[in-house]
C-alpha positions in Angstrom: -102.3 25.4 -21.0 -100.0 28.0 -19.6 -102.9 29.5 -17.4 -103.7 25.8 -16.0 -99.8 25.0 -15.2 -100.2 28.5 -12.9 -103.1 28.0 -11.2 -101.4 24.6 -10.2 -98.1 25.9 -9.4 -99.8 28.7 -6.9 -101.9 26.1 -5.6 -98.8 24.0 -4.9 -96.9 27.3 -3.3 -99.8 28.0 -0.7 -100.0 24.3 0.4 -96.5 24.0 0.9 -96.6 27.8 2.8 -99.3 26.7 5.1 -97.8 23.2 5.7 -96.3 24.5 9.2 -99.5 26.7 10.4 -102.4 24.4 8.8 -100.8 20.7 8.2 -104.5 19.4 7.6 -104.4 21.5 4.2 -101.6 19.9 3.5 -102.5 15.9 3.8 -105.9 16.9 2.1 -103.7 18.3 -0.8 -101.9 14.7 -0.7 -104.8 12.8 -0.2 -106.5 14.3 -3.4 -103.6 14.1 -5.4 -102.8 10.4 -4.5 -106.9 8.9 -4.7 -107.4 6.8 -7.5 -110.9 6.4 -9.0 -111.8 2.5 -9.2 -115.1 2.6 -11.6 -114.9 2.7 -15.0 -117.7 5.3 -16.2 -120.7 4.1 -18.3 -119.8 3.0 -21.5 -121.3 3.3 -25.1 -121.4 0.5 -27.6 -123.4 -0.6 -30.4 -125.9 -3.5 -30.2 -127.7 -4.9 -33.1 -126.7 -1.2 -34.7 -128.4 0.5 -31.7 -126.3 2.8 -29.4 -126.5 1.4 -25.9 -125.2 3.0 -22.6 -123.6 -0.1 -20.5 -123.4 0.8 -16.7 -123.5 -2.9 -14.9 -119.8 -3.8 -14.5 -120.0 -7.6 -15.8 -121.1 -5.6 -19.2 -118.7 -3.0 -19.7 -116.2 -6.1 -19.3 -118.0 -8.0 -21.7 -118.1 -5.2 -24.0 -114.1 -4.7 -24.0 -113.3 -8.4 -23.9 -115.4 -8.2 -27.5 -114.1 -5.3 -28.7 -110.0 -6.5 -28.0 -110.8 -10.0 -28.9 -112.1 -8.2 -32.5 -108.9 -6.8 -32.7 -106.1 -8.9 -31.1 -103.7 -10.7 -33.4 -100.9 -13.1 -32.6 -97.7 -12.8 -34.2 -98.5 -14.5 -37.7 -100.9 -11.6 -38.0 -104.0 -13.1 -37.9 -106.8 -12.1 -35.8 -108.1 -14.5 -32.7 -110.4 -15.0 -30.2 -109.1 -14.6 -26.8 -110.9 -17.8 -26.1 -108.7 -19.4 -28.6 -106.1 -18.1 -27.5 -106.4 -18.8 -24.2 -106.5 -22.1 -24.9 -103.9 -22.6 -27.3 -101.3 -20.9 -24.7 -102.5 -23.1 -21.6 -103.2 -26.4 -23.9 -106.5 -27.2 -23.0 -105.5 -27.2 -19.1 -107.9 -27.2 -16.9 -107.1 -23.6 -14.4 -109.7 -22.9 -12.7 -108.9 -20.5 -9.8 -111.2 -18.0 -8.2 -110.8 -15.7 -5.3 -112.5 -18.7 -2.7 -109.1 -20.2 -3.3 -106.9 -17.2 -2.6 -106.1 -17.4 0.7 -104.1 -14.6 3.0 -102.7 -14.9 6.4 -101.3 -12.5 8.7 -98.0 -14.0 7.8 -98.4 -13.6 4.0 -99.7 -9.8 4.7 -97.1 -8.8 7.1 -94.2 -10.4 5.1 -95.8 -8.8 1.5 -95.9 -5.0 3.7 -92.5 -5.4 5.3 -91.2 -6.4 2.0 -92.3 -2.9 0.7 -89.3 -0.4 0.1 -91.1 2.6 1.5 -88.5 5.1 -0.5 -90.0 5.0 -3.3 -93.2 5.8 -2.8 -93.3 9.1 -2.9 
């Protein structure tokens, strides 16, 4: 763990020594550091008691939603279905929204990105 800490602190020391010769070494540094990956890797879940690899999204999301819902409890302690819970906290209201009814303007966006405190994200 030691060796791992070094290799990252002298990786750290020669971006931030070539920052004024080679600032491109610099924003790739950044750039790696601050990607985030958005896929969730293939997932491996038992079926029927066989061992099947999921890789379509809607099934990895099915897979979890069955697994939590297994194991979710509410605060008397006993287990539920998220479905039944779901609709014992909305009361059997109707909320159907999807993304068609999201809409954004270039108000909305411009006021959401000014309102951005620009400090902190570093």
């Amino acid at each position: 763990m030691e060796i791992t800490r070094s290799i990252h602190k002298a990786e750290q020391n020669e971006v931030a020594r070539s920052t004024k010769t080679n600032p491109k070494i610099f924003w790739i540094y950044i750039k790696n550091k601050t990607s985030q990956k958005t896929t969730i890797g293939d997932v491996k879940t038992r079926v029927d008691d066989k061992e099947v690899i999921l890789s379509n999204d809607e099934d990895k999301a099915s897979a979890f939603c069955n697994y939590f819902s297994s194991v979710f409890t509410i605060d008397g302690g006993a287990t539920n279905n998220v479905d039944d819970v779901e609709n014992e906290i909305l009361n059997e209201t109707d909320f159907k929204i999807s993304l068609s009814d999201v809409e954004f303007n270039d108000f909305s966006i411009f006021t959401a990105l000014d309102e951005l405190n620009i400090i902190n994200i570093y």
